[in-house]
N, C-alpha and C positions, 0 to 999 in steps of 0.2 A: 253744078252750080258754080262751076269757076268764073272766074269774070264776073259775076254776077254777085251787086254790094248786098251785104246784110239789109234787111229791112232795119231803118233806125228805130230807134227809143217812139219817139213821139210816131211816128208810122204808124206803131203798134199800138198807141192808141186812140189812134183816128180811126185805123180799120175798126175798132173794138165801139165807136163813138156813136153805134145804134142801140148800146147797153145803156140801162138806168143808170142816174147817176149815182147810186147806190151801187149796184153791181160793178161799174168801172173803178171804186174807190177801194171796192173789199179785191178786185183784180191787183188793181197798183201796192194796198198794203200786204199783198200777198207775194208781189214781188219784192217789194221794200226787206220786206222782213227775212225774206229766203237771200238778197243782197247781203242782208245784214248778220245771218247765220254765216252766207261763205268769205266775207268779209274778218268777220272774229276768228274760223277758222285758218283764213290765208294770214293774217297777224301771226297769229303762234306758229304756223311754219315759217314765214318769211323772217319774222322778228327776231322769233329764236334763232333762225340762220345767222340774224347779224350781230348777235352778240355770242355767238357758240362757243369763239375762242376764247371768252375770259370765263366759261363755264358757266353761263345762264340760260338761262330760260325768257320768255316774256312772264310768265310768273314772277320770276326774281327779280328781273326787271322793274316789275311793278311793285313790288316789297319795297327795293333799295329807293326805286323814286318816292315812295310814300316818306318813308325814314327818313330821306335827303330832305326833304321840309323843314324849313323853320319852326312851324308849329312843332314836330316831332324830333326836336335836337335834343331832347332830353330822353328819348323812346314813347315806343306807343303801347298800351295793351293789348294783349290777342286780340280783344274784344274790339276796341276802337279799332283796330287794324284791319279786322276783316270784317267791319262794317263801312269802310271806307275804300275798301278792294271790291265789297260786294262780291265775298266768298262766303262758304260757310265756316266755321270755326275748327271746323274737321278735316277740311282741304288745307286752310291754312294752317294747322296742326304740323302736319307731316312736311309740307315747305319746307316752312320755320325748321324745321331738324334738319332738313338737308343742309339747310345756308347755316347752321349752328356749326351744323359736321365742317362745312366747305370753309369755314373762318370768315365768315358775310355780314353774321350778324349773332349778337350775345343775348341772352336770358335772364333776367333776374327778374326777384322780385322786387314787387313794386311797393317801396318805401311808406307809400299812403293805406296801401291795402294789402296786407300780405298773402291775401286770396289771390292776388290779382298779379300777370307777370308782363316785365316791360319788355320789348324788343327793340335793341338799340342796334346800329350799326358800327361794326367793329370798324381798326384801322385800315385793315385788310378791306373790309367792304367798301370802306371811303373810299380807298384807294381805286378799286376795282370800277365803282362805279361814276367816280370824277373822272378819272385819269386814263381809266382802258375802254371803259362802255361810251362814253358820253358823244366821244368823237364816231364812233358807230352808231349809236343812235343818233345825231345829227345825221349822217350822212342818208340814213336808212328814213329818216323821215323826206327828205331831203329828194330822194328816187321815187318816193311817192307820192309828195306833194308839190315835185317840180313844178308842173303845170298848173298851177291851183297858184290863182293871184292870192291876197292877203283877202280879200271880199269874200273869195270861193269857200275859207278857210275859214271865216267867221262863220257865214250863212250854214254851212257846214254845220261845224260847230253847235251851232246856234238852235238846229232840229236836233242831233244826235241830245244835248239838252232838255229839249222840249220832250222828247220821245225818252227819255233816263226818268227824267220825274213823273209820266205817266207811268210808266213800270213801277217805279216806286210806289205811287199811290194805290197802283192796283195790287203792287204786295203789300202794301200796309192792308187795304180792305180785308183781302180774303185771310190772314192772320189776324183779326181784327174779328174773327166773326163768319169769314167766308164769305163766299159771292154766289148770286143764285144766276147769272149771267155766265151766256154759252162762252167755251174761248174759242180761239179758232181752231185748234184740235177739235173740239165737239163739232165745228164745222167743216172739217176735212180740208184745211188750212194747209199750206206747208210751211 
């Protein structure tokens, strides 16, 4: 096969363009979605590479950026916090103590509820994430998104959006009572 170009994107489904339009859509969102498993995978290796030296993660990353918010200048609760990371409270359990251990970010409780506890971002963590990460993630977004005009990067956006709130609604349903509807596992999806 040397010499010889890849069949393109759209090739592949024009050859496929004798399929219902039903079958070429559940085709496309079965690539979309396996895009989008090794996509979230290549993030936490790539990401993580480009913050390594200040000792993060894309995990941490995404802690310190949530905290760096205006809204959360004063801390967040576990619970706000990893409903807004869209982890579980048990992942971000364990985090949390590594970046407590690493001097990232502090624990207390929370003033209004004393069941309830705030994570704030230490000096240390300001530091770490203004001052040593920020210039690495710019750069690292920056290698990825070179080619991707301002348009690319909306429209983009814009689906990855549209596709976050259907997930979300379909985790609200099936907590909510369940769903009697096949997912694509039950259909041998990848």
């Amino acid at each position: 096969m040397r010499g010889m170009r890849k069949p393109t994107f759209l090739a592949n489904i024009m050859v496929n363009s004798s399929q219902s339009p039903l079958s070429t859509k559940l085709d496309l969102a079965n690539r979309l979605f396996f895009r989008l498993y090794q996509c979230a995978n290549m993030l936490h290796k790539t990401g993580s590479r480009a913050v390594e030296a200040e000792g993060l993660t894309t995990q941490q990353w995404a802690v310190l950026g949530a905290l760096s918010r205006e809204k959360a200048e004063g801390g967040m609760s576990m619970g706000d916090l990893a409903k807004y990371l869209m982890v579980s409270r048990q992942n971000l359990s364990g985090l949390i103590s590594r970046m407590e251990r690493d001097g990232h970010v502090a624990i207390a409780p929370d003033g209004r509820d004393r069941r309830s506890r705030l994570v704030s971002m230490t000096e240390s963590g300001r530091h770490v994430w203004h001052v040593l990460a920020q210039p690495k993630i710019q750069a690292y977004y920056e290698d990825i998104l070179g080619d991707f005009s301002v348009n690319d990067v909306t429209h983009t956006l814009h689906y990855l959006l549209k596709i976050l709130e259907n997930m979300q609604r379909l985790d609200t349903d099936w907590v909510n009572g369940g769903n009697e509807a096949e997912t694509p596992a039950d259909q041998g999806g990848a």
